[in-house]
N, CA, C and O atoms as CSV, one atom per row, in Angstrom:
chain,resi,resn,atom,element,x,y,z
A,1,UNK,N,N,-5.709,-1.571,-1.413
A,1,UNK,CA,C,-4.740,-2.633,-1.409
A,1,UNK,C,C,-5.289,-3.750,-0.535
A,1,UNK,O,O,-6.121,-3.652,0.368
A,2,UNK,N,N,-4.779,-4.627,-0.897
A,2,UNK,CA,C,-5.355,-5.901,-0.539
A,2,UNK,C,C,-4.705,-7.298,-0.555
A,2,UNK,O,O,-4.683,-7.493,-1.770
A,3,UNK,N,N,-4.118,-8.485,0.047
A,3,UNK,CA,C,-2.918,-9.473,-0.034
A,3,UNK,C,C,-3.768,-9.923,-0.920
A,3,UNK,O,O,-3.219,-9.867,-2.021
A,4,UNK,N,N,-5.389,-10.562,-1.043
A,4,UNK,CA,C,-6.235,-11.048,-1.926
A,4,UNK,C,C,-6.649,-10.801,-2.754
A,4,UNK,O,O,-7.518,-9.932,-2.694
A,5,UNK,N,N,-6.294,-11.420,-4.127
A,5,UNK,CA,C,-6.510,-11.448,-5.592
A,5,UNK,C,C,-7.750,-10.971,-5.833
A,5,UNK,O,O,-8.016,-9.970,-6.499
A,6,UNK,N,N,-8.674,-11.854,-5.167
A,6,UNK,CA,C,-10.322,-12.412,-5.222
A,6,UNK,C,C,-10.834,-10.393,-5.297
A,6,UNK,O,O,-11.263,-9.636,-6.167
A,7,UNK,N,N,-10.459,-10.284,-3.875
A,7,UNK,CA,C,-11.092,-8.285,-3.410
A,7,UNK,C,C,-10.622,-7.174,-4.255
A,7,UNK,O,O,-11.176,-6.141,-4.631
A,8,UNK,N,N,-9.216,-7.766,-4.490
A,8,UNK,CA,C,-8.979,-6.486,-5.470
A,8,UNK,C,C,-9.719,-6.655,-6.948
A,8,UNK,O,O,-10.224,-5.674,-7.493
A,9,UNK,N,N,-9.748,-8.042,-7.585
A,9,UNK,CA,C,-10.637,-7.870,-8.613
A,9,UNK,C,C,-11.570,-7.385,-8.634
A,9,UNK,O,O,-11.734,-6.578,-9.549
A,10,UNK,N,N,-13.020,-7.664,-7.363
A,10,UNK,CA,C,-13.931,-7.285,-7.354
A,10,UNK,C,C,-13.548,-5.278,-7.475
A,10,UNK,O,O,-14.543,-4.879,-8.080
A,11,UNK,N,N,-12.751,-4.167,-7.223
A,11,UNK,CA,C,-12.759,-3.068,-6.530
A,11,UNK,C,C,-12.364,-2.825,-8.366
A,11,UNK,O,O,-12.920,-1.867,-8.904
A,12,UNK,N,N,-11.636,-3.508,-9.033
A,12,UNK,CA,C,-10.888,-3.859,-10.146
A,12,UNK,C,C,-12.499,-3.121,-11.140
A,12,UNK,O,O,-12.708,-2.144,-11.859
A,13,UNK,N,N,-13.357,-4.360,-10.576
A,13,UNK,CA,C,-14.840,-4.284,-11.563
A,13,UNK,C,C,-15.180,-2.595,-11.306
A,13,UNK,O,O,-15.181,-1.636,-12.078
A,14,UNK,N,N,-15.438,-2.716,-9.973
A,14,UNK,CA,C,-16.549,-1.520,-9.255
A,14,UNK,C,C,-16.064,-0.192,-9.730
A,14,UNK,O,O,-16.904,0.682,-9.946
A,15,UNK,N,N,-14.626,0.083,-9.940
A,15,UNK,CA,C,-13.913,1.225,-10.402
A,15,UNK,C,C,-14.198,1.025,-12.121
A,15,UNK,O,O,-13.953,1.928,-12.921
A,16,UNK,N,N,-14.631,-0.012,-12.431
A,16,UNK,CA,C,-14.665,0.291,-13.921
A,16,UNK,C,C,-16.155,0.692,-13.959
A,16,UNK,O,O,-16.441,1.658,-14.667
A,17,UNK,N,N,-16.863,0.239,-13.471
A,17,UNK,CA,C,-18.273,0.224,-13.313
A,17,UNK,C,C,-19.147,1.725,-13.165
A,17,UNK,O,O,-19.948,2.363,-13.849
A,18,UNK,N,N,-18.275,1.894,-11.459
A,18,UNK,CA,C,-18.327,3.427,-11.289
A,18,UNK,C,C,-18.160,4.604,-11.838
A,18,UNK,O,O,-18.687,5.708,-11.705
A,19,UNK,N,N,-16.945,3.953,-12.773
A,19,UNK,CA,C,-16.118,5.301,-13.176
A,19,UNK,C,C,-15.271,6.449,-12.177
A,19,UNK,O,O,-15.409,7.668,-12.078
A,20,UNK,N,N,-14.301,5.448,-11.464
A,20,UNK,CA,C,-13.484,5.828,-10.293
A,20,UNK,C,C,-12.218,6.011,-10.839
A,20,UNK,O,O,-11.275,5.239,-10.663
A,21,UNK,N,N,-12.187,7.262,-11.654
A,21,UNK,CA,C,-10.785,7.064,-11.926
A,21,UNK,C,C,-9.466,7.196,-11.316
A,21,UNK,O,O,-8.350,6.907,-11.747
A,22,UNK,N,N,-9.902,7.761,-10.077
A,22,UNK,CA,C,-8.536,8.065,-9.134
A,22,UNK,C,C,-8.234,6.278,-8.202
A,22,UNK,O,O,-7.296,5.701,-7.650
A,23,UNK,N,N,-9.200,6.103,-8.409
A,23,UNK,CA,C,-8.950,4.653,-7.148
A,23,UNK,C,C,-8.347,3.959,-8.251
A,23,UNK,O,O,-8.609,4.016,-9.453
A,24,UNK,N,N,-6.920,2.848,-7.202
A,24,UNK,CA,C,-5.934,2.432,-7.657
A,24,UNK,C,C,-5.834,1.141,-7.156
A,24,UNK,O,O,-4.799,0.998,-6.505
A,25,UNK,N,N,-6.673,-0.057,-7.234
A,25,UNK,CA,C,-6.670,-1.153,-6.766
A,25,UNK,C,C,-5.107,-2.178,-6.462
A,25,UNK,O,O,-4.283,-2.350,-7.360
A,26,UNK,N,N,-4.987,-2.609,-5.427
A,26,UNK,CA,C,-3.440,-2.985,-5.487
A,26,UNK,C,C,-3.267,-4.641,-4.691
A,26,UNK,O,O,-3.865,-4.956,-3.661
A,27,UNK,N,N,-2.570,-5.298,-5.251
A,27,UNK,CA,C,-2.622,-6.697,-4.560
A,27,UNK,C,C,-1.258,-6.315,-4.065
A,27,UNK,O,O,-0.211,-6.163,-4.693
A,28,UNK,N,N,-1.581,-6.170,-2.512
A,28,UNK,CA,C,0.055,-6.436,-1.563
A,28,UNK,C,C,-0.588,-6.320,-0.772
A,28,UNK,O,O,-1.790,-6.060,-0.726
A,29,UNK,N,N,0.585,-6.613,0.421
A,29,UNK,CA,C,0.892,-6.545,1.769
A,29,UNK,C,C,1.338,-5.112,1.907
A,29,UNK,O,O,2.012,-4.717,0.956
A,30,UNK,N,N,1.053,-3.983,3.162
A,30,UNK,CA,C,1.002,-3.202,3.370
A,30,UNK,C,C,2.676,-2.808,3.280
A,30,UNK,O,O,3.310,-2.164,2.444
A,31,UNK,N,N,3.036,-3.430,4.407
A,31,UNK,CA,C,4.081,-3.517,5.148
A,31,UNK,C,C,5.516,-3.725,3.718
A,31,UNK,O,O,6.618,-3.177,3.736
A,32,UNK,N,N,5.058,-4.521,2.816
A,32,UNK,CA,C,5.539,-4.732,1.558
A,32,UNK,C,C,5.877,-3.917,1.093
A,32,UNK,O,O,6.970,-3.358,1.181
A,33,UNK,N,N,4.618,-3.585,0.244
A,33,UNK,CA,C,4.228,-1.993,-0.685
A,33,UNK,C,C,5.074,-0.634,-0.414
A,33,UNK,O,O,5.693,0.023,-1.251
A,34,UNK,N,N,4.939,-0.386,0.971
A,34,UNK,CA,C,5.293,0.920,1.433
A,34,UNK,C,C,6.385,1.178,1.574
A,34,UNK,O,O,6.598,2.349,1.891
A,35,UNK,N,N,7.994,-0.049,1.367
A,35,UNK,CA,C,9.039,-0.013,0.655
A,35,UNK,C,C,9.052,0.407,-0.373
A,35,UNK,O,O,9.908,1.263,-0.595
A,36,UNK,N,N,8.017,-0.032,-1.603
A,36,UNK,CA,C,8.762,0.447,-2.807
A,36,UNK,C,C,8.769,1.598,-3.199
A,36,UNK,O,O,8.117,1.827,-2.181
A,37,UNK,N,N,8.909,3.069,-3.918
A,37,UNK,CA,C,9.273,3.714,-4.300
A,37,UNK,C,C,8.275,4.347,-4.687
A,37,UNK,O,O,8.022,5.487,-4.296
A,38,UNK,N,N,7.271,3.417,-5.857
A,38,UNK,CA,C,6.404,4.492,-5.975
A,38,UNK,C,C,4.907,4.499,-5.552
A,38,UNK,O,O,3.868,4.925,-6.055
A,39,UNK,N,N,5.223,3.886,-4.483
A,39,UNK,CA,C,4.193,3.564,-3.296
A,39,UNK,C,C,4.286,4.598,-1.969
A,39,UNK,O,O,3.386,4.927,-1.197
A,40,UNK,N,N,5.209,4.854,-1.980
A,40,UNK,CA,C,5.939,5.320,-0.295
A,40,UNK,C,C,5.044,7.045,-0.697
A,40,UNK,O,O,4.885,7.409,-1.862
A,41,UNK,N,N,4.677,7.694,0.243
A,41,UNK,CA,C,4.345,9.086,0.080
A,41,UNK,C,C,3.271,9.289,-0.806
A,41,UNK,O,O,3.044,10.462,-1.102
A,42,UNK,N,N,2.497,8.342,-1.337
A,42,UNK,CA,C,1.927,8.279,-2.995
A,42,UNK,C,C,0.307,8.459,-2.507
A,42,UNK,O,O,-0.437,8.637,-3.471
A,43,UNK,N,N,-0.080,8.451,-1.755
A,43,UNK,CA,C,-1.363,8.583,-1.522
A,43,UNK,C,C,-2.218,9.689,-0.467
A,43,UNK,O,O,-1.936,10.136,0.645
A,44,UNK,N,N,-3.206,9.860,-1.238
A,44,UNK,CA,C,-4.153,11.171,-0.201
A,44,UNK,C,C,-4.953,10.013,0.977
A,44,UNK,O,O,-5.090,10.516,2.092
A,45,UNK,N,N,-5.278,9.110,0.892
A,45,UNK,CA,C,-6.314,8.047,2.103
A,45,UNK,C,C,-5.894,7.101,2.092
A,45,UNK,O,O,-5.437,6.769,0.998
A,46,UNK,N,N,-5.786,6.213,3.091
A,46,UNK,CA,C,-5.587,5.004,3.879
A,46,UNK,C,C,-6.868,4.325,4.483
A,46,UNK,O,O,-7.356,4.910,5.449
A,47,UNK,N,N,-7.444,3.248,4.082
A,47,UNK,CA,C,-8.502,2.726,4.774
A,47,UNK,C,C,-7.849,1.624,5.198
A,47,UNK,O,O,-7.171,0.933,4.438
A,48,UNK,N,N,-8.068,1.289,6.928
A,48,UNK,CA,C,-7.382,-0.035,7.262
A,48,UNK,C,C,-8.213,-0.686,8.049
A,48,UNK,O,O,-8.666,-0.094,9.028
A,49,UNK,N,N,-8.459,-1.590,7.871
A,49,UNK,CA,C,-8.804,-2.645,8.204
A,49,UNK,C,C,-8.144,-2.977,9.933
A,49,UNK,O,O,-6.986,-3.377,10.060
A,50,UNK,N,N,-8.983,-2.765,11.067
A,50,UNK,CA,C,-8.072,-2.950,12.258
A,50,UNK,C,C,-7.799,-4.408,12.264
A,50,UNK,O,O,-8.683,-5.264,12.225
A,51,UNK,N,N,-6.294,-4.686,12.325
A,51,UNK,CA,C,-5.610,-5.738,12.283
A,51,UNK,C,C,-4.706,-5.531,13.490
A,51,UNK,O,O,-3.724,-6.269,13.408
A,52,UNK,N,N,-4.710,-4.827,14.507
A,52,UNK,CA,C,-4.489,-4.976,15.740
A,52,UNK,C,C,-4.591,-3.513,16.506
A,52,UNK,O,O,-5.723,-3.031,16.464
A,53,UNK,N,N,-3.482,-2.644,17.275
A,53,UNK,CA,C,-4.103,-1.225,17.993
A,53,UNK,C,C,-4.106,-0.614,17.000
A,53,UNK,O,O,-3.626,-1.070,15.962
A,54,UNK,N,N,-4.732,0.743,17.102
A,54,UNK,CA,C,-4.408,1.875,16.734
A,54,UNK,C,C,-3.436,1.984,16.206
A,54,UNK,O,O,-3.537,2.306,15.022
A,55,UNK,N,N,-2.069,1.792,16.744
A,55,UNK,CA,C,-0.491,2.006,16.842
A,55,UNK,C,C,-0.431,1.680,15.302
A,55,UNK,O,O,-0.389,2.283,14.229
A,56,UNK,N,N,-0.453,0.192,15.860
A,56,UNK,CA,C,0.065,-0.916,14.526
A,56,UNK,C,C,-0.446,-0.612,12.883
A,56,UNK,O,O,0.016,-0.783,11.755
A,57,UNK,N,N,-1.507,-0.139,13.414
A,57,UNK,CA,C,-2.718,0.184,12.000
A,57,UNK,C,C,-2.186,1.754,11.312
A,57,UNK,O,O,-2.407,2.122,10.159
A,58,UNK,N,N,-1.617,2.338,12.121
A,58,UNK,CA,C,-0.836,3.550,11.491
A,58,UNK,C,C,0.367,3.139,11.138
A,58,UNK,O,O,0.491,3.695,10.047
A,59,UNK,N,N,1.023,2.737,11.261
A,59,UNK,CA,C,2.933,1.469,11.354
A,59,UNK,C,C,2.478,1.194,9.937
A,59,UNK,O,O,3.348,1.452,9.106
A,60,UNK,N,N,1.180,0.673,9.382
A,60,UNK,CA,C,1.123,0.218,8.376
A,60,UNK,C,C,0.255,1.251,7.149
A,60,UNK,O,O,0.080,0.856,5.996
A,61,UNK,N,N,-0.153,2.404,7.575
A,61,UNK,CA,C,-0.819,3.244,6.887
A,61,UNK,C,C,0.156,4.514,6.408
A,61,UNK,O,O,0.301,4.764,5.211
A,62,UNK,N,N,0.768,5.240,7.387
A,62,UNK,CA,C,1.331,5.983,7.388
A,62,UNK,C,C,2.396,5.929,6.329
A,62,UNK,O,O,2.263,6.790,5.459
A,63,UNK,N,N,3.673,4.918,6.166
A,63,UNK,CA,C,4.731,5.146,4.852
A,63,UNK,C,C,3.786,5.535,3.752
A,63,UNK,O,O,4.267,6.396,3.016
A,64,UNK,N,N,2.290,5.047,3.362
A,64,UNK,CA,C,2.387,5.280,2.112
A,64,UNK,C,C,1.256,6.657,2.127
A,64,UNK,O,O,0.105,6.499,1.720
A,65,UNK,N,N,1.565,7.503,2.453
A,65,UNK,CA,C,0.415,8.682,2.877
A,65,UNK,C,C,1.388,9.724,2.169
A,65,UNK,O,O,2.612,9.731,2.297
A,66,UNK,N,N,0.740,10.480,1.508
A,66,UNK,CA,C,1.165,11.934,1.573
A,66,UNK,C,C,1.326,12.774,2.614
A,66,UNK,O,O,0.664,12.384,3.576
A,67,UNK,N,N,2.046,13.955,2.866
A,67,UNK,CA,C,1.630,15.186,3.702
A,67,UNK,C,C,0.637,15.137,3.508
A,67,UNK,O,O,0.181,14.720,2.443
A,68,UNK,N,N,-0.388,15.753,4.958
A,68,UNK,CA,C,-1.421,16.037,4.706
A,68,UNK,C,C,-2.254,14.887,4.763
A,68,UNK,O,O,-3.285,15.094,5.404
A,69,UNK,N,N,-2.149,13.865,4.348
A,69,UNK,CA,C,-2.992,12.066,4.072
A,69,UNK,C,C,-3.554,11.998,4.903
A,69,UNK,O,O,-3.261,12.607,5.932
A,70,UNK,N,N,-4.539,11.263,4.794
A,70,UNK,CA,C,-5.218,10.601,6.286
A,70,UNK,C,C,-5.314,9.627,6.270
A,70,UNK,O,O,-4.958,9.145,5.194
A,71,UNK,N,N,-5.781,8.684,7.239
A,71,UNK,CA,C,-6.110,7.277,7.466
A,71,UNK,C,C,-7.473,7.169,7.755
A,71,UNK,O,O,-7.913,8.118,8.405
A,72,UNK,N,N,-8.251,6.312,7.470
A,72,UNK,CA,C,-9.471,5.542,8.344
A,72,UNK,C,C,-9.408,4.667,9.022
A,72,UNK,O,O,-9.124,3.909,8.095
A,73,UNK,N,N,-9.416,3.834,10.111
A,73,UNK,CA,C,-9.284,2.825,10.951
A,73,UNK,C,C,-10.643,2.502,11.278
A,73,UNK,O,O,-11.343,3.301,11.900
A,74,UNK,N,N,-11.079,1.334,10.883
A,74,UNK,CA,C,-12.449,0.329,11.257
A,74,UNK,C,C,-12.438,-0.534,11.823
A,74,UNK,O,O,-11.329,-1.053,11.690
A,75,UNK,N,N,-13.211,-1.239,12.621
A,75,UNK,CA,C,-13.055,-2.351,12.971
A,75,UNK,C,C,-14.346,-3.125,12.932
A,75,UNK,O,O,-15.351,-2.436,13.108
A,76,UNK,N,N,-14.524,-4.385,12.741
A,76,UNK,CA,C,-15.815,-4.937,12.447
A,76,UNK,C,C,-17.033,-4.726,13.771
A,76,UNK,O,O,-18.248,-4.922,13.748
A,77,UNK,N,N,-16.436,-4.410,14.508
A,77,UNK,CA,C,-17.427,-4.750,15.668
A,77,UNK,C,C,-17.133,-3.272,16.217
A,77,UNK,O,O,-16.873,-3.645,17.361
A,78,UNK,N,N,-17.033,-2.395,16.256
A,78,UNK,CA,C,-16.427,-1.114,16.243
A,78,UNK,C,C,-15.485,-1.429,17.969
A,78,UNK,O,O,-15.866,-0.845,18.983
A,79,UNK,N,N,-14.558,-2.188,17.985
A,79,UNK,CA,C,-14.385,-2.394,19.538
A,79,UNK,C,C,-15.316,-2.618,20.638
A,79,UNK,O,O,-14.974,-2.300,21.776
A,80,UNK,N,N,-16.400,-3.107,20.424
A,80,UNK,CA,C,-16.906,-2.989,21.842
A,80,UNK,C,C,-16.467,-4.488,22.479
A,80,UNK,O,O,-16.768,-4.768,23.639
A,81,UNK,N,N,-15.892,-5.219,21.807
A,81,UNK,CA,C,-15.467,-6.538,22.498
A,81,UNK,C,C,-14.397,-6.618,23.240
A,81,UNK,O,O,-13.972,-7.657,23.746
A,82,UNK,N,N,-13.750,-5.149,23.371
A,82,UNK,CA,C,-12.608,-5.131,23.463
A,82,UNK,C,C,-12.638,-3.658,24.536
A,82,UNK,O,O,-11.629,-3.650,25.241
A,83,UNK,N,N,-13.427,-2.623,24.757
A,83,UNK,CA,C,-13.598,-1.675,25.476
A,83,UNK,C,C,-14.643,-1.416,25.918
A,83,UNK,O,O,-15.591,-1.103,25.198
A,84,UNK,N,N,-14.711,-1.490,27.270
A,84,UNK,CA,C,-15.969,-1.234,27.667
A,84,UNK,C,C,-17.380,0.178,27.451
A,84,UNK,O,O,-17.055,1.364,27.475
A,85,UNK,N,N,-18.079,-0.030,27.359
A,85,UNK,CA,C,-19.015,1.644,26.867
A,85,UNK,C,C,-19.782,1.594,27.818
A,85,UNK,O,O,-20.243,0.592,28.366
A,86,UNK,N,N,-19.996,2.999,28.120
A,86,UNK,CA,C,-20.717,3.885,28.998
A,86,UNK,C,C,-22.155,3.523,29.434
A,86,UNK,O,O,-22.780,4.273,30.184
């Protein structure tokens, strides 16, 4: 899922390309989506994009997860701009 038209087309191609038949390309807002019905509980993975803590990035992963689901949380710079390392 993705708010941008542009990314989900491209994932749109790559799943046809690949032959991904389980991946489900989606234009929304997280926070959106995970109201509706047959979004909510509907998924085995979550990849998110860190768009602020930890916290927040589950707030927005979690409604639409199955039991069992997981999340991924990335961040471009893996935090080090933001936590100091050893």
């Amino acid at each position: 899922m993705d708010s941008i038209q542009k990314k989900v087309t491209c994932l749109q191609q790559l799943q046809t390309t690949l032959q991904l038949e389980t991946l489900r390309p989606l234009v929304g807002r997280s926070e959106q989506v995970c109201q509706l019905p047959p979004h909510r509980g509907a998924y085995d993975l979550a990849l998110v994009r860190a768009v602020g803590t930890a916290s927040v990035c589950a707030e927005y992963a979690l409604p639409l997860l199955r039991e069992r689901g997981g999340a991924i949380l990335y961040r471009g710079d893996n935090g080090r701009g933001k936590i100091p390392l050893p």
